[in-house]
C-alpha positions, 0 to 999 in steps of 0.5 A: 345582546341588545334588544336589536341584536337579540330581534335580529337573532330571533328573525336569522335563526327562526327560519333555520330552525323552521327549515330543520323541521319541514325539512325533517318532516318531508324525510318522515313521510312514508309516502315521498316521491325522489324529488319530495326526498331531494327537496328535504335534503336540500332543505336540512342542508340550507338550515345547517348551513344558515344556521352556523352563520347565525350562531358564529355572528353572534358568537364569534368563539363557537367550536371548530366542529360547528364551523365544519358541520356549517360549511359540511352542509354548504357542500350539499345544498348544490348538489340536491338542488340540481338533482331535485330538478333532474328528478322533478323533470325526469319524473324519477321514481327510483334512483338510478345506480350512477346518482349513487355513486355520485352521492357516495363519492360526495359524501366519501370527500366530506367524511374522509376530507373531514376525518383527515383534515378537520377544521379543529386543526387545520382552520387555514386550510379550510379557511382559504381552500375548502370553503373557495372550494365549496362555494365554487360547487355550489356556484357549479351545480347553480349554473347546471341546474339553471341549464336544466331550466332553461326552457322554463326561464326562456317562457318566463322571459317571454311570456310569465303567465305560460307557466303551470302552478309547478312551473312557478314553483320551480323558478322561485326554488331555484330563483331563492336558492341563487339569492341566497347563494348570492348573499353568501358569496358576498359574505365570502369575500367580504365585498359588502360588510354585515351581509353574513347575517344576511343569509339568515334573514334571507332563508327566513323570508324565502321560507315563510314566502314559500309556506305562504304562497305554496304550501297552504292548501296542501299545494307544495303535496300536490306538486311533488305528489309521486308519479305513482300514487298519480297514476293510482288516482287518476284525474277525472275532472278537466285541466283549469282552462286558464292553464290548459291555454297555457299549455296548448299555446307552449305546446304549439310553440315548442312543437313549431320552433323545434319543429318535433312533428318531423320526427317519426318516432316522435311519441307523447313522453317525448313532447310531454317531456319538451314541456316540462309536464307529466305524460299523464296530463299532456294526455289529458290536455290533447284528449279532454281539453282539445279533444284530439289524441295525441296522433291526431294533433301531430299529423294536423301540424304534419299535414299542415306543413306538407301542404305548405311543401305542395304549394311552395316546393312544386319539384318534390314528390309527395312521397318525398313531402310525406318523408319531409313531414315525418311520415315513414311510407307514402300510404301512411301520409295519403291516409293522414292527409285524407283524413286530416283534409278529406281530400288527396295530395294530388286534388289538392295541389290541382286545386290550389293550382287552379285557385293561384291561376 
């Protein structure tokens, strides 16, 4: 090799072989959450995968075995991708019974598929079949984890500085992973020439990117911390004002546009969950950062609306408005309005009347 090649080599395999180790040092931890878990598996799978395009373009005669342990690799990056989100946003801290029937039938195809049919000996039928068969499942798992996110890519369309810290982290895994599924599909089917080493300059850059901008500090811990060792140590000071804001005002916005306040069994892991953020810290939000409790903050928009009904909806009882509202029984929206306008429904109304006359 040239110097050139030999630069281009260096800078395509230097971030497989980082991402082997990070990769391999977050399995090592002893205390790991199921989406710190993912996310190491998710990464060993990008750094084999990377790393066999880089070693095949500079050595075009390789061994089949690497060829499939490469492409054996490719097969479980969409899947660890998608499942680390349904993780990180479900907070899963045990593995359900139905993500590891789903695994074992993945990983059954891969060894079965790969003892019977091994690239050694049936190169074309992984050449024209497996690898269009890969790649269309990781394309798959790339769609399904971008309707996981779509509230998250919704705020970051619309409103970037909506976003928490763990938010943005989120998009740019996802955002690297469908770069980098992107320059590979491209290579795939030859559409741009060269592009397949490609891969291997973009992981090197996405991964030192990342370590840059998350994981100093600690933060990348701090953002997959597991829920458990978060509820041991639970936090004293306020959330930062400027995300606090943030979260209010995506609060308010989810709560409006879906109007969740009518729901009677609404409760804080319901509303925590409709913006992507613990319980622990909408909690947090409602009590030290607005200083109301979660009940309190609900019957304000409750109440709020069901004035808006008094004045508009003259027809309707305010037993039916109470319902409208989200409220189960007449006595428990009297007492919510009282306290929330000091006041009853029927002055109210009187009032109002007299105000528009």
């Amino acid at each position: 090799m040239n110097i050139g090649q030999q630069i281009l080599f260096f800078l395509s395999a230097l971030g497989a072989f980082n991402g082997l180790v990070l990769g391999l040092y977050i399995l090592h931890k002893k205390r790991k959450s199921i989406p710190f878990l993912l996310l190491g598996i998710l990464l060993l799978a990008i750094s084999i995968r990377v790393a066999k395009s880089v070693f095949i373009y500079f050595n075009p005669q390789l061994p089949k075995i690497y060829l499939q342990v490469g492409l054996s690799a490719c097969f479980l990056i969409g899947p660890s991708l998608y499942y680390f989100f349904r993780a990180a946003m479900g907070r899963i801290t045990v593995i359900p019974a139905n993500w590891k029937r789903e695994w074992g039938i993945l990983l059954g195809l891969l060894l079965v598929g790969g003892t019977v049919f091994p690239y050694q000996t049936c190169p074309n039928l992984w050449n024209h079949f497996v690898a269009q068969l890969i790649y269309t499942v990781w394309g798959a798992y790339i769609v399904a984890t971008g309707f996981l996110l779509r509230n998250t890519l919704k705020t970051f369309l619309v409103n970037r500085s909506g976003l928490n810290a763990t938010e943005q982290f989120w998009l740019w895994v996802y955002g690297s992973n469908c770069l980098l599924y992107l320059v590979y599909l491209l290579a795939l089917l030859r559409y741009v020439y060269g592009i397949y080493i490609g891969g291997g300059i973009t992981f090197t850059s996405i991964l030192y990117l990342t370590i840059f901008f998350f994981v100093k500090g600690a933060r990348l811990d701090q953002l997959l911390t597991a829920p458990e060792a978060i509820s041991s140590k639970p936090e004293k000071k306020k959330i930062a004002d400027i995300d606090a804001q943030a979260w209010a005002e995506k609060l308010g916005q989810v709560i409006m546009d879906k109007a969740l306040y009518k729901d009677p069994n609404l409760k804080l892991s319901d509303l925590a969950r409709a913006i992507n953020i613990p319980a622990h810290q909408l909690s947090q939000l409602l009590n030290d950062n607005l200083g109301k409790s979660f009940s309190t903050y609900i019957n304000e928009y409750r109440i709020n609306e069901a004035c808006k009904l008094i004045t508009t909806k003259e027809h309707l009882t305010f037993e039916a408005i109470g319902y409208e509202v989200g409220y189960n029984s007449k006595s428990t929206f009297y007492a919510a309005f009282k306290k929330v306008m000091d006041t009853t429904p029927a002055l109210f109304k009187e009032s109002s009347m007299k105000t528009t006359n």
